[in-house]
py3Dmol code that shows the C-alpha trace and the ligand (Angstrom):
import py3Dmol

protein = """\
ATOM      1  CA  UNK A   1      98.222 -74.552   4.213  1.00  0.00           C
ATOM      2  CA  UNK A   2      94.827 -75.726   5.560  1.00  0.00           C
ATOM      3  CA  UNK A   3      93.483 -73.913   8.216  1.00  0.00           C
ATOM      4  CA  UNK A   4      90.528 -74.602  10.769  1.00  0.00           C
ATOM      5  CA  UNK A   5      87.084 -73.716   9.747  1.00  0.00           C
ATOM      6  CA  UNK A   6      85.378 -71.333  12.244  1.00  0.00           C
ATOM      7  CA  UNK A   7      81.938 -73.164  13.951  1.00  0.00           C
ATOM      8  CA  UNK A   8      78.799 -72.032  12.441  1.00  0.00           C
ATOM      9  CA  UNK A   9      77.776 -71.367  15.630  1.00  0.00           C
ATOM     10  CA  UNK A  10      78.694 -71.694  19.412  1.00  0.00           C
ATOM     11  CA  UNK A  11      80.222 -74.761  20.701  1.00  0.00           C
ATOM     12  CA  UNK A  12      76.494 -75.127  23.346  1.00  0.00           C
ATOM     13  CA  UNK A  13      74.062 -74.373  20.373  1.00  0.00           C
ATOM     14  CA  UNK A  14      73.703 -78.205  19.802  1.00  0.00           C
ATOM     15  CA  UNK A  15      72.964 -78.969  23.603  1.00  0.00           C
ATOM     16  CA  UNK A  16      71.349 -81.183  24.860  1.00  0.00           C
ATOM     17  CA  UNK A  17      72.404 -83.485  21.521  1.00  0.00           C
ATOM     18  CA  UNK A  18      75.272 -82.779  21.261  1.00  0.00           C
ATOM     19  CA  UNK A  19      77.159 -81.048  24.290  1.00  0.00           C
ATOM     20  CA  UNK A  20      79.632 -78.585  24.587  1.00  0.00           C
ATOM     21  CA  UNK A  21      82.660 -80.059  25.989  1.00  0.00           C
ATOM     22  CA  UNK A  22      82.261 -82.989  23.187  1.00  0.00           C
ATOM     23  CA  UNK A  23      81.843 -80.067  20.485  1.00  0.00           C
ATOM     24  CA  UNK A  24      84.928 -78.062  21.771  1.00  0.00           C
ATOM     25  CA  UNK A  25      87.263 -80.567  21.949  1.00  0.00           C
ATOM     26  CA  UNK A  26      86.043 -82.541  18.873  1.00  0.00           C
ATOM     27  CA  UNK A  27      86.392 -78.724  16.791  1.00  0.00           C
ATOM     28  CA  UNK A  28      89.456 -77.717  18.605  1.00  0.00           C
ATOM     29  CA  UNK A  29      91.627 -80.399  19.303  1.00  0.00           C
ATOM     30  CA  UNK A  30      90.138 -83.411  17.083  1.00  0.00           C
ATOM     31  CA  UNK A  31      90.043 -81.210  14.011  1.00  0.00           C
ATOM     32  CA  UNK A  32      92.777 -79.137  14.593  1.00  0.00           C
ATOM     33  CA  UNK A  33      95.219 -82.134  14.897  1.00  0.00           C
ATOM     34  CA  UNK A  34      94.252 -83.719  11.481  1.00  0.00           C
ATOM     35  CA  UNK A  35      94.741 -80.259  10.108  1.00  0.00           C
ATOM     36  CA  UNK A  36      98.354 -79.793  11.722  1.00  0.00           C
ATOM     37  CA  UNK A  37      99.362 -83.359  10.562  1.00  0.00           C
ATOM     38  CA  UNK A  38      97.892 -82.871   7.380  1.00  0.00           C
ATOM     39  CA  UNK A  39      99.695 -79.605   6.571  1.00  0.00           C
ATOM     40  CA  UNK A  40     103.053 -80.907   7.704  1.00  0.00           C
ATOM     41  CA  UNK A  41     102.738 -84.215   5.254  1.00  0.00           C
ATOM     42  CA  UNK A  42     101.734 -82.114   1.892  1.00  0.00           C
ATOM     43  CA  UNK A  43     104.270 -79.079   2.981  1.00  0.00           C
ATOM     44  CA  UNK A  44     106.456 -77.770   0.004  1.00  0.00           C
ATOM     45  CA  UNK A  45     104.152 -80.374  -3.020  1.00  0.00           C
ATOM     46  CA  UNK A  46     101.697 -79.215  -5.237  1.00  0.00           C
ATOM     47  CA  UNK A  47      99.082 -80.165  -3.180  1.00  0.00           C
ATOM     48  CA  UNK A  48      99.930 -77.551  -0.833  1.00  0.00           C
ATOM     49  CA  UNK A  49      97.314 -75.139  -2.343  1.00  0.00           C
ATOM     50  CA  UNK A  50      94.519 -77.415  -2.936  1.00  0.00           C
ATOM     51  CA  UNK A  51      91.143 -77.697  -2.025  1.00  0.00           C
ATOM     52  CA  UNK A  52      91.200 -80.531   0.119  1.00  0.00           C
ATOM     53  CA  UNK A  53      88.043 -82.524  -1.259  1.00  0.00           C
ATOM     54  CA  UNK A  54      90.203 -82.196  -4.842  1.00  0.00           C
ATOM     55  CA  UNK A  55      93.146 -83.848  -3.404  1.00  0.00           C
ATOM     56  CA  UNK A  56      90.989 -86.824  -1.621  1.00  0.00           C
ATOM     57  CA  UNK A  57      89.550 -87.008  -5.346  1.00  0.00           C
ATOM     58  CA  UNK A  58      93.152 -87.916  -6.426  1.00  0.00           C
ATOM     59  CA  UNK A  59      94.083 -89.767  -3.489  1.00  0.00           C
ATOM     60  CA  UNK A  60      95.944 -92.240  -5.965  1.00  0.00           C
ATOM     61  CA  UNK A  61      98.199 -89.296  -7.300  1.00  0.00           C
ATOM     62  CA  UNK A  62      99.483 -88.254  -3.600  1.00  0.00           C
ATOM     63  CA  UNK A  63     102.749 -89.164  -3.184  1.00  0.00           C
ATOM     64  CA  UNK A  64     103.277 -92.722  -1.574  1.00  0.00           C
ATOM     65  CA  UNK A  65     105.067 -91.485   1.137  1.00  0.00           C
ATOM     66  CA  UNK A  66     102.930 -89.240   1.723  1.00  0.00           C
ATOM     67  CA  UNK A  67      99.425 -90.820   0.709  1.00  0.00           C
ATOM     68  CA  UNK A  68      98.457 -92.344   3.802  1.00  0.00           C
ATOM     69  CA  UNK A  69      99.172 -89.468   6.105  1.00  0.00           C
ATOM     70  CA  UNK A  70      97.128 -87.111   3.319  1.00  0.00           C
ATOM     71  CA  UNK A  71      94.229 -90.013   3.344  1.00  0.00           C
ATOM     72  CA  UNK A  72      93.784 -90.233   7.435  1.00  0.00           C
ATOM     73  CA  UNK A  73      94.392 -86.501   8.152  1.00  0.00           C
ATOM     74  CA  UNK A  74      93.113 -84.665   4.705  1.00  0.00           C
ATOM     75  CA  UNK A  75      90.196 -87.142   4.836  1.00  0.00           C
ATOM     76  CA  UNK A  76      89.540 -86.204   9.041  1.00  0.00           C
ATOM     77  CA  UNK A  77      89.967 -82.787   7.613  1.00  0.00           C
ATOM     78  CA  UNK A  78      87.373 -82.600   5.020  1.00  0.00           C
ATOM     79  CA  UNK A  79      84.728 -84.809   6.532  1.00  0.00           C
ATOM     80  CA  UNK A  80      84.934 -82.294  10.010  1.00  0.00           C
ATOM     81  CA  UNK A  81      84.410 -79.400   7.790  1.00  0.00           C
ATOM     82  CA  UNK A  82      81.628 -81.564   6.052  1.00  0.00           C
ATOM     83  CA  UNK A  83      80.307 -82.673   9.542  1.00  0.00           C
ATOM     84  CA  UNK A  84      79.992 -79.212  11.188  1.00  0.00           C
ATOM     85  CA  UNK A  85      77.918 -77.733   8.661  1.00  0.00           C
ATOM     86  CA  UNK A  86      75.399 -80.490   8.425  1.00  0.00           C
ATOM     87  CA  UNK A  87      74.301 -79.994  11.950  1.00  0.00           C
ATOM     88  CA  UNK A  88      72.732 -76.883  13.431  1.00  0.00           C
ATOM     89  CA  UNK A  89      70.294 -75.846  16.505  1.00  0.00           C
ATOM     90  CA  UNK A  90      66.847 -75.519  16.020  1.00  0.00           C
ATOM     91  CA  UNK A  91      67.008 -78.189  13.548  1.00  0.00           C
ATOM     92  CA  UNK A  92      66.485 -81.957  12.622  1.00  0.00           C
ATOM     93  CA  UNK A  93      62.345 -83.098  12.032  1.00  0.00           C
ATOM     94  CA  UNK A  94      61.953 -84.338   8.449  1.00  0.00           C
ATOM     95  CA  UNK A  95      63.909 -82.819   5.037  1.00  0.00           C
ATOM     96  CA  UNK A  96      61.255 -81.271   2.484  1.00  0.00           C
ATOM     97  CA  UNK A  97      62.760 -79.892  -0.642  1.00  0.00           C
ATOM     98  CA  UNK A  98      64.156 -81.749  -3.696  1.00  0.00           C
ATOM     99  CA  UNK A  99      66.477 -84.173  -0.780  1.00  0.00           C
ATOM    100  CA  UNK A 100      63.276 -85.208   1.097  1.00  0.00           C
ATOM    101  CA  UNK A 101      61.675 -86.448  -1.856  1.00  0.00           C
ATOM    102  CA  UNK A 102      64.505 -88.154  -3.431  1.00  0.00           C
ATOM    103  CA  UNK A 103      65.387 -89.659   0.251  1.00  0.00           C
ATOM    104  CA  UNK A 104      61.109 -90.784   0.502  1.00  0.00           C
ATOM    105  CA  UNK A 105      61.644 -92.403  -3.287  1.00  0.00           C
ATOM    106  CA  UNK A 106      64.639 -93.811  -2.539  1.00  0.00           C
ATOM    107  CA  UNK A 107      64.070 -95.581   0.662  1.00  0.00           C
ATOM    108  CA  UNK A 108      60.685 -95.838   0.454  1.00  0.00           C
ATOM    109  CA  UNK A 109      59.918 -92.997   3.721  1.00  0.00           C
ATOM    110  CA  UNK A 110      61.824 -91.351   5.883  1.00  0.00           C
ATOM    111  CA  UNK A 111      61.308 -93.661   8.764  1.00  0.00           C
ATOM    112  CA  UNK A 112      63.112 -96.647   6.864  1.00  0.00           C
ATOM    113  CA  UNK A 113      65.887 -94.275   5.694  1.00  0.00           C
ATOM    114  CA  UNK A 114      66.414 -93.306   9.220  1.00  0.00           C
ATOM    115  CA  UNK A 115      66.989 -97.224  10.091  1.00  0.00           C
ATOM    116  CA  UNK A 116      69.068 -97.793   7.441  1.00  0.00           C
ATOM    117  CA  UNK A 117      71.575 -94.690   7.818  1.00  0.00           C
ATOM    118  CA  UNK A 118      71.145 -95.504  11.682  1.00  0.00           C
ATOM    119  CA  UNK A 119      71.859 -99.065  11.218  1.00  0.00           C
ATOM    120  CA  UNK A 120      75.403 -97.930   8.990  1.00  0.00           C
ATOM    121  CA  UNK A 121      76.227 -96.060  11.804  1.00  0.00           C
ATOM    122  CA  UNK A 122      75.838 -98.658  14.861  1.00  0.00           C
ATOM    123  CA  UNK A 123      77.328-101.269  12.099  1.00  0.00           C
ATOM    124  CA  UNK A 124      80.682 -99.817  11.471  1.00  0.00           C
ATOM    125  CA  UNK A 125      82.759-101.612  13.434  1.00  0.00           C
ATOM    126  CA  UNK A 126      85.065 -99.841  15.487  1.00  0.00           C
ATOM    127  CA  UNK A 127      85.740 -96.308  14.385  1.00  0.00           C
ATOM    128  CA  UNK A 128      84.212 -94.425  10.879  1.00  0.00           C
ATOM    129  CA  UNK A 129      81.292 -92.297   9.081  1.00  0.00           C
ATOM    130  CA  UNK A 130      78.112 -93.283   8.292  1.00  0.00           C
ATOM    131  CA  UNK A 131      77.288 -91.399   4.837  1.00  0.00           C
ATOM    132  CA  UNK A 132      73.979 -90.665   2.712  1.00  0.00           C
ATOM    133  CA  UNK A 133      75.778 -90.334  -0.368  1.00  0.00           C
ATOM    134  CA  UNK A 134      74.705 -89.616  -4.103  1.00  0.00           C
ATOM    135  CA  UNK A 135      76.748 -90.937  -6.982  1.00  0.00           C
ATOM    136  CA  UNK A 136      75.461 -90.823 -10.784  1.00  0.00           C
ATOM    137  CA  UNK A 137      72.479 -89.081  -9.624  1.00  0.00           C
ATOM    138  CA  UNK A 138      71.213 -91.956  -7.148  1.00  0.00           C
ATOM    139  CA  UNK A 139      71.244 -91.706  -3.325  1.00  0.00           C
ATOM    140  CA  UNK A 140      72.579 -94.258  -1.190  1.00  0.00           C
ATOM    141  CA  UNK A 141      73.743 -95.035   2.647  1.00  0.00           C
ATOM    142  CA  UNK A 142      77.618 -96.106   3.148  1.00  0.00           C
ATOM    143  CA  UNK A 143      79.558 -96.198   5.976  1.00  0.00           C
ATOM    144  CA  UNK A 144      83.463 -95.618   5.696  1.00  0.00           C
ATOM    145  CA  UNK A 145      86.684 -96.680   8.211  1.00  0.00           C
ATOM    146  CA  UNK A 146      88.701 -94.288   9.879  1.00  0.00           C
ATOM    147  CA  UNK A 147      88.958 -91.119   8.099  1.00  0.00           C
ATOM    148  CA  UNK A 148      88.247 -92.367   4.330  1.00  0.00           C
ATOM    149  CA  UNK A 149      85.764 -90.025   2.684  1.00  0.00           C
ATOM    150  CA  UNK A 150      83.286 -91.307  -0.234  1.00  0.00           C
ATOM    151  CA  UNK A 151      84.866 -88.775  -2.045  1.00  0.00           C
ATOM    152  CA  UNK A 152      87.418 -90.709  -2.488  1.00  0.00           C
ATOM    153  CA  UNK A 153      85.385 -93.123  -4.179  1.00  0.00           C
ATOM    154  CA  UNK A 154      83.898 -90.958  -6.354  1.00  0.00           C
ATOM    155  CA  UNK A 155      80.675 -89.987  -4.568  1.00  0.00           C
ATOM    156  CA  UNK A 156      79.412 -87.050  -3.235  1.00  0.00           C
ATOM    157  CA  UNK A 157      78.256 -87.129   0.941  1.00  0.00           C
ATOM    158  CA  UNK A 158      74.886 -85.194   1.583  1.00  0.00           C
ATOM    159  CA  UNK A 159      75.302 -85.950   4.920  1.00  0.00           C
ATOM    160  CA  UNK A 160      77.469 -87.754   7.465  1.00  0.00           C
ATOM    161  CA  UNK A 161      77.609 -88.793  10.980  1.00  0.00           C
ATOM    162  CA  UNK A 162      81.242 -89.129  12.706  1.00  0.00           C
ATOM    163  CA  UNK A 163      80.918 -92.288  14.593  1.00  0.00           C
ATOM    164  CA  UNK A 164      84.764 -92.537  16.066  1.00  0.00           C
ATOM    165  CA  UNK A 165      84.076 -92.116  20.597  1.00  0.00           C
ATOM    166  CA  UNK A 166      85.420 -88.808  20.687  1.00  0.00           C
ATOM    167  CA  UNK A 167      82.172 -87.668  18.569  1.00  0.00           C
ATOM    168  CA  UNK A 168      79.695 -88.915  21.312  1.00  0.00           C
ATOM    169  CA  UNK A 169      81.802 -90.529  24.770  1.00  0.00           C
ATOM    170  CA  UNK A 170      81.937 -88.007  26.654  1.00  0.00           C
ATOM    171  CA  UNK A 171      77.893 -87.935  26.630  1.00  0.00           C
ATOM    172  CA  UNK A 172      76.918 -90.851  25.427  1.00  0.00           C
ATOM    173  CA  UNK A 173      79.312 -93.191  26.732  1.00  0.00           C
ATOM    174  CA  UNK A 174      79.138 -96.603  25.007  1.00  0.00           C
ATOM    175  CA  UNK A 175      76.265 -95.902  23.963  1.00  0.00           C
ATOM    176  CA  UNK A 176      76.393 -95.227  19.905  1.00  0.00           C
ATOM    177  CA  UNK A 177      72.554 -95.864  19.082  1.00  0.00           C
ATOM    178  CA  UNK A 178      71.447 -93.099  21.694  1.00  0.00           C
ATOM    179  CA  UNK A 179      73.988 -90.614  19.819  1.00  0.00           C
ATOM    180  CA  UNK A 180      72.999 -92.071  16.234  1.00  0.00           C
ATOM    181  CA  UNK A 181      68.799 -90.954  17.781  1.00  0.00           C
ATOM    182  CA  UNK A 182      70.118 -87.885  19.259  1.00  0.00           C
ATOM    183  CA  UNK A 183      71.953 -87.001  16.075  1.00  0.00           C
ATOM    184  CA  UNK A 184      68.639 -86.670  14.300  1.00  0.00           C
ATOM    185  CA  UNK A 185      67.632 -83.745  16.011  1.00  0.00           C
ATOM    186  CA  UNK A 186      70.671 -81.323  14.808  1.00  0.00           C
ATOM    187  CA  UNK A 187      70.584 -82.518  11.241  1.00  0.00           C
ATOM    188  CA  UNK A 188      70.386 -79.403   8.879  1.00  0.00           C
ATOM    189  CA  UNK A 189      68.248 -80.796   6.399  1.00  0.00           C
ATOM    190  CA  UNK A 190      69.222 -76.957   4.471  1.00  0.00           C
ATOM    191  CA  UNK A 191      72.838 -78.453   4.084  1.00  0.00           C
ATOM    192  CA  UNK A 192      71.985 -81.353   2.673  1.00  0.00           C
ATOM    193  CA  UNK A 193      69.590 -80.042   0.300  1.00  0.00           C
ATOM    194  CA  UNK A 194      72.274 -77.588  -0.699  1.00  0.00           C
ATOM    195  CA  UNK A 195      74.650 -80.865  -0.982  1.00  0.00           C
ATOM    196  CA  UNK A 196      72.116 -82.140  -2.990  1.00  0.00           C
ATOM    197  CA  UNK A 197      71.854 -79.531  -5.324  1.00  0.00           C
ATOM    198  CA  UNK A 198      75.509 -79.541  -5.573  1.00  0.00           C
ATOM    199  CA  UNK A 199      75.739 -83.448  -6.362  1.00  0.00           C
ATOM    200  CA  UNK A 200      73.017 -83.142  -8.858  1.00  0.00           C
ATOM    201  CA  UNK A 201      74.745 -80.750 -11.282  1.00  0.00           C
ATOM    202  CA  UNK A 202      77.663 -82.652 -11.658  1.00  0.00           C
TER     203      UNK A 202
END
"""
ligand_1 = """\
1
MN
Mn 85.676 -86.737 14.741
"""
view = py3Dmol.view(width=600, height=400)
view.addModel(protein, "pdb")
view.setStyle({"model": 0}, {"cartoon": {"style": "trace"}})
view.addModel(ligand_1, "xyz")
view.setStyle({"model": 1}, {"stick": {}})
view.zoomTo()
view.show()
């Protein structure tokens, strides 16, 4: 049984990025609901127990009838959790540490890897995540559909930006690229250098 993962801090602390009413009912009701579905699909299988990212690693082994309800609502599940924790107040500028200089050698500076994960974002057409993703050691920027995680494709996310409406309408209206800017500015860069880390030892 999944349950929802507390906030890491109060549902204002990303205002005036990210405001409260979009944060409450994105953490509450968004999240909650891929959670509820999710636990009724996998109820009474052995995937009951499971750390979700483990299942989405397996996606193939999930029961058909059961695989596209765990893929939507397991994958809303774990990229949420993912999501929360890679944003934070008093945060955003530019990443130092061991992610900022892979992200500078990969992309050639910041400024360009900013377009192009910005660009993955506002390119995804209707609703998805854009990812900064590592996979044999190597970063790159994806963008997925609906809830499909790059886990499920073998790679691990270092960070992510929901771009579905209910992450930014209520604010930002139709108006993705001023979200995608705002985003930058409650990106903790500590996350993804943890994710990093993480996606380096494997
Ligand atoms: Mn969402």
């Amino acid at each position: 049984m999944y349950m929802l993962p507390k906030l890491p801090y109060d549902y204002n602390a990303l205002e005036p990025y990210i405001d409260e009413q979009t944060m409450t009912v994105h953490h509450t009701k968004h999240h909650q609901a891929y959670i509820d579905k999710l636990n009724g699909a996998i109820k009474g299988t052995k995937f009951e127990n499971m750390d979700i990212d483990e299942v989405l690693k397996k996606i193939n082994d999930v029961p058909e009838n059961i695989r596209t309800v765990v893929r939507n609502h397991g994958g809303g599940h774990s990229n949420h959790s993912f999501f929360w924790k890679v944003m934070a107040p008093n945060a955003g500028a530019e990443p130092h540490g061991n992610v900022g200089d892979a992200i500078k050698h990969t992309f050639g500076s910041f400024e360009k890897f900013k377009e192009e994960f910005t660009n993955a974002g506002l390119n995804r057409f209707g609703s998805g995540w854009a990812w900064l993703v590592s996979e044999h050691e190597k970063l790159s920027i994806m963008s997925t559909p609906n809830q499909d995680s790059p886990i499920m494709e073998g790679k691990t996310p270092i960070l992510g930006v929901d771009v579905w409406e209910h992450a930014y309408y209520l604010r930002y209206m139709n108006k993705r690229a001023d979200y995608l800017a705002a985003f930058f500015n409650v990106i903790n860069w500590k996350e993804a250098e943890e994710n990093y880390k993480h996606a380096m030892k494997k």
